[in-house]
N, C-alpha and C positions, 0 to 999 in steps of 0.2 A: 727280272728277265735276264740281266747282267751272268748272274747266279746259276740260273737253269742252262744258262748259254755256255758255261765256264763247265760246270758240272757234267753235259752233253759232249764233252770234246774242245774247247776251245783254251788254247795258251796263250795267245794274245789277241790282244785287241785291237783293231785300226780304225782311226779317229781322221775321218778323211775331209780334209778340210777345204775340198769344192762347195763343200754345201755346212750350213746349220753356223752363228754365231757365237764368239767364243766363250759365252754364257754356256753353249750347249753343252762343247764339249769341256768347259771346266768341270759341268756338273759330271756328268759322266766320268772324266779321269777322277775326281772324288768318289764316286760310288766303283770304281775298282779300283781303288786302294784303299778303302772301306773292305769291299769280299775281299781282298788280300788278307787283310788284319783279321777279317773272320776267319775265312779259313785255314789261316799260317799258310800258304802258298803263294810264291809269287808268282805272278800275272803279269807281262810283258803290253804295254802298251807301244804302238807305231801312227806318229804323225806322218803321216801322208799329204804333201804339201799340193797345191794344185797346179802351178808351174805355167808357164807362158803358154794360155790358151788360145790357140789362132781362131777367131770366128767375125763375121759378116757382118756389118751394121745391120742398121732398120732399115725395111724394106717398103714403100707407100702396098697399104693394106695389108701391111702384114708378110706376104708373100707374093712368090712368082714364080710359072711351069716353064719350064724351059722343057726343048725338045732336043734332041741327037740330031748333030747337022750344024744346029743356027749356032751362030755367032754373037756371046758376050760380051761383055765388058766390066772390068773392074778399074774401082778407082779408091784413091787414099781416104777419101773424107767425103763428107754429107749425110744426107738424112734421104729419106723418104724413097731410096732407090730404085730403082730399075732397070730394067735388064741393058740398057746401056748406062748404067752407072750405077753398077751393085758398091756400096761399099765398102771397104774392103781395108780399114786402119790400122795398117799396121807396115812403116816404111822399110822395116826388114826386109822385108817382101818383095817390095819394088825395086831396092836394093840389091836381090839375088837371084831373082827368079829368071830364068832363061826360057827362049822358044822352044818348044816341043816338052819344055818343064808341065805336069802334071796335078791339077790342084785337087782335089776330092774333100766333099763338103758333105754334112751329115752323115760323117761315117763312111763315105764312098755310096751313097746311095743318089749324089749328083756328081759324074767325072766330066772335067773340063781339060783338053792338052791347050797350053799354051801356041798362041800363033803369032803376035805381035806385039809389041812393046812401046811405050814412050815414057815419058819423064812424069806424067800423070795420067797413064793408064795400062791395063793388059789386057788383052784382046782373046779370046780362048773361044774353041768351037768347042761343043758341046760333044760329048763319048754317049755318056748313059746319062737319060733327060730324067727330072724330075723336079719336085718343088724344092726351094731355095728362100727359107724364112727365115725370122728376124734371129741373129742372133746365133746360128749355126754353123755348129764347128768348121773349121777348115783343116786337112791337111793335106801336107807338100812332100809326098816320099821322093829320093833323093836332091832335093833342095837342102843345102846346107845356111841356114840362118845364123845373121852373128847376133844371136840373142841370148840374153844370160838366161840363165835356167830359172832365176829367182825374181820376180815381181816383186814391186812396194809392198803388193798384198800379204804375199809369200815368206817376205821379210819381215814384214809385220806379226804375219802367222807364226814364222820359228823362232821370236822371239818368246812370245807368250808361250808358245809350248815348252821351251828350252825350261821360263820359269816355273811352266807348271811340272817339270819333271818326268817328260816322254823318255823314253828307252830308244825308240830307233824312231829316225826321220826320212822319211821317203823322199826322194826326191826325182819330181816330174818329168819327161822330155828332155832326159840326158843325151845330147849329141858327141859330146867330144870328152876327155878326162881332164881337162882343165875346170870344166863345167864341177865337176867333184871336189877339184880343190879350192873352188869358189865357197860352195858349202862347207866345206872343211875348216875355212878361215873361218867362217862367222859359228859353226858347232863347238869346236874345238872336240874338247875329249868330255862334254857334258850330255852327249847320244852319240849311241851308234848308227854311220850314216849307209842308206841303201841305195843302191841306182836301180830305176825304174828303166827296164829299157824296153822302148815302145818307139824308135828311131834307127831306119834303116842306116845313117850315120853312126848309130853308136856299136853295130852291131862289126862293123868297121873297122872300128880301134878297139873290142872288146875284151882284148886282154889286159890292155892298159887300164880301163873300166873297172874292171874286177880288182884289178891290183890295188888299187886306189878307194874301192868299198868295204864296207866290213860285212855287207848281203848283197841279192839281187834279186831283184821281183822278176819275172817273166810276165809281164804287163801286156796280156796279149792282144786287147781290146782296141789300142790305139794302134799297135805292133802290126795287128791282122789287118788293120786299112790301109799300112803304111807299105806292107809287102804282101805279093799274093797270098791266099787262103791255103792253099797247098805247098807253100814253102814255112809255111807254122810248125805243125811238129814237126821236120825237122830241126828246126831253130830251134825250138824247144830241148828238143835234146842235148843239141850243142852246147846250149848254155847253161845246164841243167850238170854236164858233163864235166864243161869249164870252170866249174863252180866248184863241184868236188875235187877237181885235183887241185884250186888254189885254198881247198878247204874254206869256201866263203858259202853261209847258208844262202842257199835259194829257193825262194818260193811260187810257183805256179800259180796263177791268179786268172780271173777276168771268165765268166759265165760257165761257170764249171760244174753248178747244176741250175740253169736258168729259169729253166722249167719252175723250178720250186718256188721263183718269187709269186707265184699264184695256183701251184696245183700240191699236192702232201705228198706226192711222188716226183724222183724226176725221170727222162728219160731213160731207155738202157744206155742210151749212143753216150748220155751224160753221166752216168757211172763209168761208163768205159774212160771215158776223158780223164776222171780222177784216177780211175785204178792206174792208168796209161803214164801220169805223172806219178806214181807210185814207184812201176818199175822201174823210170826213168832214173831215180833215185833222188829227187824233189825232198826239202826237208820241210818244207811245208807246203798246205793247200786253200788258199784264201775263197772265202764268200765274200761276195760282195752286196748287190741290191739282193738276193737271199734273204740274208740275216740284217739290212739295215731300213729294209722298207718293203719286203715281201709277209705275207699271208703267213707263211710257216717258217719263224727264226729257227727255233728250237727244234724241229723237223731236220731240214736241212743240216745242221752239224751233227744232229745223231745219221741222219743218211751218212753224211761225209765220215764219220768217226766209222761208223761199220765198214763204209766199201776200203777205207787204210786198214782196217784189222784183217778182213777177209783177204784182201789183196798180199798183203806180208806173211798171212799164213798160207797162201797158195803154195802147193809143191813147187812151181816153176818161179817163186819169187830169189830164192837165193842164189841157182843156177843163172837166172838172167841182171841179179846183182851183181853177184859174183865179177861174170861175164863183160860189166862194164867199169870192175875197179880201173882206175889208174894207178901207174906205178908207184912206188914208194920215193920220196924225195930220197937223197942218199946224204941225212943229215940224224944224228943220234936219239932226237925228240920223235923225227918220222919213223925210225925203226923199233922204238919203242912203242909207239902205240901199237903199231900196227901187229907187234908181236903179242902187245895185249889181246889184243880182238883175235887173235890166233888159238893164244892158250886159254882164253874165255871158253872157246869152241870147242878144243881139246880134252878139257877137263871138267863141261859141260859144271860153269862157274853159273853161281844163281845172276851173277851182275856183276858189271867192271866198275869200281869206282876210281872216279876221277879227282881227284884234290886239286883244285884251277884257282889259279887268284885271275886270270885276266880272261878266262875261258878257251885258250886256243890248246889246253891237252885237252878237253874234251872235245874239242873240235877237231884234233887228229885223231883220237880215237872215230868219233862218229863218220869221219872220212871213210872208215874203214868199211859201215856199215856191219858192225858184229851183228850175231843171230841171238846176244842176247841183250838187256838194258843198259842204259850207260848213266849211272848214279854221279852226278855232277856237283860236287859238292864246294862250295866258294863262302869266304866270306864277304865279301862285298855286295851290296843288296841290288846294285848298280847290272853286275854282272849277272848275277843269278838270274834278274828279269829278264836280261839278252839271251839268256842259255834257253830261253822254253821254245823261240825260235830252232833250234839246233836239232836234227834228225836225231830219232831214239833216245834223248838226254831227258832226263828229270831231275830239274835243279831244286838243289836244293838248300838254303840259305843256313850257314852255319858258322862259328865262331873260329877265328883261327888255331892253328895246330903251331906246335913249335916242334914236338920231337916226333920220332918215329913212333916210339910207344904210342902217345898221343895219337898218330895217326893210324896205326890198328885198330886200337879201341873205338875210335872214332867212325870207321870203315863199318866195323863187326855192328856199332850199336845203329848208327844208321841205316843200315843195308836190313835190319830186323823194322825198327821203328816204320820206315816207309814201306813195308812188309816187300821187302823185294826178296828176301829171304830169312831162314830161320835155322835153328842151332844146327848141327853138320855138315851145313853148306859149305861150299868153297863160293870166292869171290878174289877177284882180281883187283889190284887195287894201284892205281898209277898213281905219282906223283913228279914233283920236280923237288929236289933237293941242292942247295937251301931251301926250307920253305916261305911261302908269299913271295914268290919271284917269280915274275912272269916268262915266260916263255923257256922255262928249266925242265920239261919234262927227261926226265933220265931217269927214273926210279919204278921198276917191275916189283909186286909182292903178288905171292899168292897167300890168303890168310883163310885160314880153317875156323870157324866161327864154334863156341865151345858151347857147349852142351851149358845149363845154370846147375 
């Protein structure tokens, strides 16, 4: 299945670690670095951590209806609750939460405004009534919590990941950019680390966020209960936008074709959604219950793979990319790529290659979004995985270069082998000189690939 999923459109993988024990996914990260080896391509693996889950103790029988009007009660601890004394463990909580603060449990399908407060309880009349069982999520948009982003569980989790070799690490219910360099201490430079932002808080400081990631998820599922429904694509775009100019991937996530976890079609409204994160200029588009517990995996990423082709060959796809580049930074690496992706255009080049030791020239190229492929070539195996994340890039794993000859030859036979092109092609071909130096891109060639 791994295979048929990777084959259908998929460059990486997320290993989400709310659910299944780490038996599970060891097996799995072994069976895609298994299809790696088979197919000589690398496959980007993402732990996805699960992060400080706010939810409800046990409730006696299970559950309780509450109605619009009446008057709750939460409190830190016990068992068997009820509606004057739901429980509710978590002293963060009690800690921050203010009158007229707003709690929303299952997703927003039970809203409570805070009314009253004391030192062992909060008092909350009911918004929008409904059941309230054992066990169900809670959250608190504009409550700021002083809780670390990472649980014993969590910690637990990135450890075993870190050993088993993940490429990038998600990380849950980011509030603030401190929350990053918490992660950052315990990652170090052994993944590349992502903020999930799903926190009216984080959305706040979000350029400091960004600065501080090396991706960012658009996590809209917790996002969309945390802030109205109709201030979403906006966001969306913002951060989609903010992303491109700090050159940091990002990826659109969360019921993007929902439909499909039980039907072989999804909606049109949900093709629209992907295409919609397409023009945005989104460098990726994540499934989620789809592909990891729906009816049609391998359905779903071929939908998903057609509606990104179809949508990037629309006429109105490059006008309205175009339309939303950001400016060029006014530093020698940003005007270099971006003149790449220029005379890629110009001279209608089969493909720009990228020679990256650390990935960030192909990520100012791909900032660029040229109209043609971006052949990412690294040797580090490390990097390579990171790069399948990266908008229009095709990494691809290869041996280092030392001289310039070296890196023509190396352009010409690659750029044929991966069949991105063939003998009289032109291709563009970036570097940084010194080579294997990170962050040197200064180096334009155009190379005419020769006839045998």
């Amino acid at each position: 299945m791994l295979k048929r999923l990777f084959l259908a459109g998929v460059d990486t993988f997320r290993l989400n670690f709310s659910h299944g024990t780490h038996d599970d996914h060891a097996k799995v990260h072994r069976a895609i670095r298994a299809l790696e080896t088979e197919l000589g391509r690398p496959i980007g693996i993402l732990q996805d951590l699960q992060g400080p889950k706010i939810r409800v103790g046990t409730i006696r029988d299970g559950k309780i209806t509450v109605a619009a009007g009446e008057t709750i009660r939460f409190v830190p601890s016990g068992t068997d609750g009820d509606r004057n004394a739901i429980p509710l463990p978590h002293p963060e909580i009690f800690a921050a939460i203010m009158p007229g603060d707003h709690l929303m449990i299952d997703d927003g399908r039970v809203r409570v405004a805070v009314t009253r407060l004391g030192d062992d309880f909060i008092e909350a009349k009911v918004i929008f009534g409904g059941a309230i069982s054992n066990r169900k999520g809670v959250n608190l948009p504009g409550t700021v919590l002083d809780l670390s982003p990472l649980t014993a569980k969590d910690r637990a989790d990135l450890a075993f990941g870190l050993d088993l070799g993940v490429d990038w690490v998600a990380l849950s219910f980011v509030q603030k950019p401190a929350d990053l360099l918490e992660a950052r201490g315990l990652i170090g430079d052994r993944a590349a680390l992502m903020a999930k932002i799903e926190k009216p808080s984080a959305l706040e400081r979000i350029d400091d966020i960004i600065r501080l990631s090396d991706a960012v998820m658009v996590a809209r599922g917790d996002l969309g209960v945390e802030i109205p429904h109709e201030d979403v694509p906006g966001r969306q775009k913002e951060l989609v936008r903010a992303c491109r100019l700090a050159v940091k991937p990002v990826i659109v996530a969360t019921q993007m074709l929902d439909s499909m976890v039980a039907a072989p079609t999804p909606t049109r409204a949900e093709a629209s959604d992907v295409a919609t994160a397409i023009y945005d200029g989104a460098d990726a588009v994540m499934l989620s219950a789809e592909s990891a517990s729906g009816s049609y995996p391998v359905e779903a990423v071929e939908m998903m793979d057609r509606i990104i082709r179809s949508t990037e060959h629309h006429k109105l796809y490059r006008s309205i990319i175009d339309a939303s580049a950001p400016d060029e930074e006014k530093t020698a690496p940003h005007a270099v790529a971006a003149a790449a992706a220029g005379l890629a255009d110009v001279i209608q080049s089969a493909a720009i290659v990228a020679f990256t030791s650390s990935g960030t020239t192909a990520a100012r190229i791909a900032r660029k979004r040229p109209a043609v492929p971006i052949l990412a070539i690294t040797a580090n195996e490390a990097v390579s995985r990171r790069l399948c994340l990266l908008w229009g890039a095709h990494s691809v794993l290869s041996e280092d270069i030392h001289t310039y000859e070296e890196m023509v030859d190396h352009a010409c036979a690659i750029g044929q082998t991966e069949e991105f092109a063939r003998p009289d092609d032109l291709m563009v071909v970036v570097a940084g000189i010194p080579f294997a130096q990170a962050g040197t891109t200064n180096n334009l060639r155009v190379v005419h690939i020769p006839r045998d």
